[in-house]
C-alpha positions as CSV (number, residue, x, y, z in Angstrom):
1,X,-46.5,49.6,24.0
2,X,-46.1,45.6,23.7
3,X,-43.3,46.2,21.4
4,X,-41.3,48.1,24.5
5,X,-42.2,45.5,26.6
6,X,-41.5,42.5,24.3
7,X,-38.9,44.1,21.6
8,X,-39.3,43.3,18.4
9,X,-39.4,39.8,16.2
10,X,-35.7,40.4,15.6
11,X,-34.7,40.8,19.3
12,X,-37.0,37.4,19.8
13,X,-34.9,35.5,17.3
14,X,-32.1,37.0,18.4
15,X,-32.7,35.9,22.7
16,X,-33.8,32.4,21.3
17,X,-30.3,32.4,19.1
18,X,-28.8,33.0,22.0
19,X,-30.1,30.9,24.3
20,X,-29.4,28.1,21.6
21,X,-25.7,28.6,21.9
22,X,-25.5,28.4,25.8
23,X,-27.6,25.0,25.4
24,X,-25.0,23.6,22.7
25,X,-22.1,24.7,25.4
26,X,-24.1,22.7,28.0
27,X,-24.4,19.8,25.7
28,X,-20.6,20.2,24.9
29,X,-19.2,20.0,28.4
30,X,-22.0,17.3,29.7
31,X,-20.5,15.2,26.4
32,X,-16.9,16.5,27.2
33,X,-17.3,15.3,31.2
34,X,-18.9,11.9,30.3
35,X,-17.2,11.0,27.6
36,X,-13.7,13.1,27.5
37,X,-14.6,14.2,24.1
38,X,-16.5,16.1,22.1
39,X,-17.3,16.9,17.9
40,X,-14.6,19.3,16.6
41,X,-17.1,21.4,15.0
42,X,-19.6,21.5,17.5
43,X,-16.4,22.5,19.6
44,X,-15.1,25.1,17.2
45,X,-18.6,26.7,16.6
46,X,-19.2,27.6,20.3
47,X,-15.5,28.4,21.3
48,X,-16.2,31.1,18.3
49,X,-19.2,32.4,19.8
50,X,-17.4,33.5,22.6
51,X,-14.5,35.3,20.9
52,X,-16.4,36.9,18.5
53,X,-16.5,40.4,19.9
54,X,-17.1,42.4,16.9
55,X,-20.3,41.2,15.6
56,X,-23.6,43.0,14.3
57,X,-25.8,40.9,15.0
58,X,-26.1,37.4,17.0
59,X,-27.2,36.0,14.2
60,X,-23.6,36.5,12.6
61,X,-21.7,35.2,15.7
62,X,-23.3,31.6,14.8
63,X,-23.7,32.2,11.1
64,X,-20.5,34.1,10.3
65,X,-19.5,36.0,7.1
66,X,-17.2,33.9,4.9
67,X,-13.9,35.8,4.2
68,X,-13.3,36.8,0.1
């Protein structure tokens, strides 16, 4: 019964993952209103959060697969 109500470990990781990303966006445009920039990569990892549509998991939106 708990796990129904809670999920499992791996949905936990996976809301707290998440959650993560939409506090680095925060940070991002807080940094990107104050001071008119922001890191590149720190950019590019949450601008490929959001376009990645075909993921398995959310762990492999922010960690993704290296191609070859």
């Amino acid at each position: 019964m708990l796990r129904y109500l809670f999920g499992s470990q791996e949905s936990e990781r996976e809301r707290v993952l998440a959650l993560a990303g939409i506090d680095q966006a925060a940070a991002l445009v807080q940094r990107i209103a104050v001071e008119g920039s922001a890191p590149h990569l720190a950019l590019r990892a949450s601008i490929r959060s959001v376009l990645a549509l075909e993921a398995d998991s959310v762990l492999e939106i922010f960690i993704p697969k290296r191609c070859g």
